[in-house]
Wavefront OBJ file of the C-alpha trace (Angstrom):
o trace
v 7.280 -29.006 -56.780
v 3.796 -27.583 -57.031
v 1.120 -28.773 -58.583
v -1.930 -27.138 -59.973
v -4.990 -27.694 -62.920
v -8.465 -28.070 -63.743
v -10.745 -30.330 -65.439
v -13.537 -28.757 -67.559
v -16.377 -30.173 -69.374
v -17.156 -33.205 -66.800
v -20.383 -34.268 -67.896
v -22.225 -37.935 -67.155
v -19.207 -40.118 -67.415
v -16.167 -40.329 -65.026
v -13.120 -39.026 -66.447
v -9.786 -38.540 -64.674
v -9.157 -35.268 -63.745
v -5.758 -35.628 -65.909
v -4.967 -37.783 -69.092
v -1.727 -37.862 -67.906
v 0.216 -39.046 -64.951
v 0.125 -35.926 -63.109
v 2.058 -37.515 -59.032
v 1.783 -35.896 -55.793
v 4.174 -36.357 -53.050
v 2.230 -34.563 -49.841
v -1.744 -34.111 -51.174
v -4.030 -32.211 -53.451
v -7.099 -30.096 -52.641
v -9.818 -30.128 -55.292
v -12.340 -27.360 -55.357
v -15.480 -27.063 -57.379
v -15.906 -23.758 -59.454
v -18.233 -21.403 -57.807
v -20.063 -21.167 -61.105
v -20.505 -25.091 -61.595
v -24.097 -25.440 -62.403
v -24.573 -28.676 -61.176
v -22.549 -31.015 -58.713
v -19.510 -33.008 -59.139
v -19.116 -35.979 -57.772
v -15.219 -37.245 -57.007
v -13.901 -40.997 -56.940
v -10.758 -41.455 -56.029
v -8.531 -44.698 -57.879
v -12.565 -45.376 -59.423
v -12.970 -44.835 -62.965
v -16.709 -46.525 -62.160
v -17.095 -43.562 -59.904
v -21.103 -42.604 -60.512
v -23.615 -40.013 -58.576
v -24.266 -42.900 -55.883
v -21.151 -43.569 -55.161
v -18.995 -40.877 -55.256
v -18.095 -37.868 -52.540
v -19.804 -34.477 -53.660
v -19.248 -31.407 -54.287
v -21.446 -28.165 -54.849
v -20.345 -25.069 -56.366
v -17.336 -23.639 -54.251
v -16.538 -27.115 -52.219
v -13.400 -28.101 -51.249
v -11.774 -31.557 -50.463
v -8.651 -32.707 -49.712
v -7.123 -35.971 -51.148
v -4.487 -36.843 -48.613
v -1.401 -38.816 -50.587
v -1.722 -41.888 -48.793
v -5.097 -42.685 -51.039
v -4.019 -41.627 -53.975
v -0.535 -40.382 -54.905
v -1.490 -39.237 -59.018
v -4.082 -36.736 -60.428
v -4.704 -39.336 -63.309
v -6.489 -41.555 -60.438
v -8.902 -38.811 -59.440
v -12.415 -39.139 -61.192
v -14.999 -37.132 -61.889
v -18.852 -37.179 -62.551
v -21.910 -35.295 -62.921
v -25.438 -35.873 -63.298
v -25.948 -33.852 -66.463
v -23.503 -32.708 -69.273
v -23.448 -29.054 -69.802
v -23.041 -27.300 -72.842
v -20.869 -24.374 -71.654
v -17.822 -26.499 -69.671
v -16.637 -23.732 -68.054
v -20.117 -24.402 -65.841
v -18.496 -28.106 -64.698
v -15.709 -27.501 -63.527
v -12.992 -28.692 -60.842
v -9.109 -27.081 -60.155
v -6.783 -28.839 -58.157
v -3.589 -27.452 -56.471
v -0.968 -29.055 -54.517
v 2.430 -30.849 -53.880
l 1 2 3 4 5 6 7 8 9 10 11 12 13 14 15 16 17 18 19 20 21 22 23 24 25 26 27 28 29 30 31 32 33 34 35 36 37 38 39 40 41 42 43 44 45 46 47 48 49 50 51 52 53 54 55 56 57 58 59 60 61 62 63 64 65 66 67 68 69 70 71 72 73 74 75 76 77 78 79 80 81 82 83 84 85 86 87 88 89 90 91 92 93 94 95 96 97
C-alpha cells in the first residue's frame, strides 16, 4: 500500500512528521520543498531531535529512511532553526511503502 504526505509549518520545535501512526513496511523517502526557506533538520525515533543533532536537509534534499530504523511516519521528527510565518516555506513530503 503506498504511502505519501507532508508536514508544513515545522518551525523551532521537533514535531513528528504525522500525529498519527502512519507504518511502513519497505521505507520512506523524505524530501525538503524546493521553496523551504530555511533547513530542516530530521531525527528519526527522537522527539529531542534539535539543529545539532539532527541529519539536514536544504531546499530540494532527499533522504531515505530505510524500514529497519524506523517502521512509522509518527517516529520521524522534524526541526528548524527559525519558525516561518508562511508554512508552506518549511516544508517536508514523504512518499513510500
Amino acid at each position: 500500500m503506498a504511502l505519501q504526505g507532508s508536514k508544513s509549518g515545522i518551525g523551532t520545535t521537533a514535531v513528528p512528521l504525522s500525529s498519527t501512526s502512519r507504518p511502513f513496511a519497505y521505507g520512506v523517502r523524505l524530501k525538503a520543498r524546493g521553496t523551504n526557506a530555511n533547513p530542516i533538520w530530521i531525527g528519526l525515533n527522537d522527539p529531542a531531535v534539535s539543529t545539532t543533532t539532527g541529519w539536514r536537509l536544504l531546499a530540494g534534499d532527499e533522504m531515505p529512511v530505510p524500514v529497519n530504523i524506523t517502521a512509522d511516519v509518527s517516529q520521524i521528527f522534524a526541526v528548524s532553526n527559525t519558525n516561518v510565518a508562511d508554512p508552506f516555506l518549511s516544508k517536508v513530503d514523504y512518499y513510500g511503502e
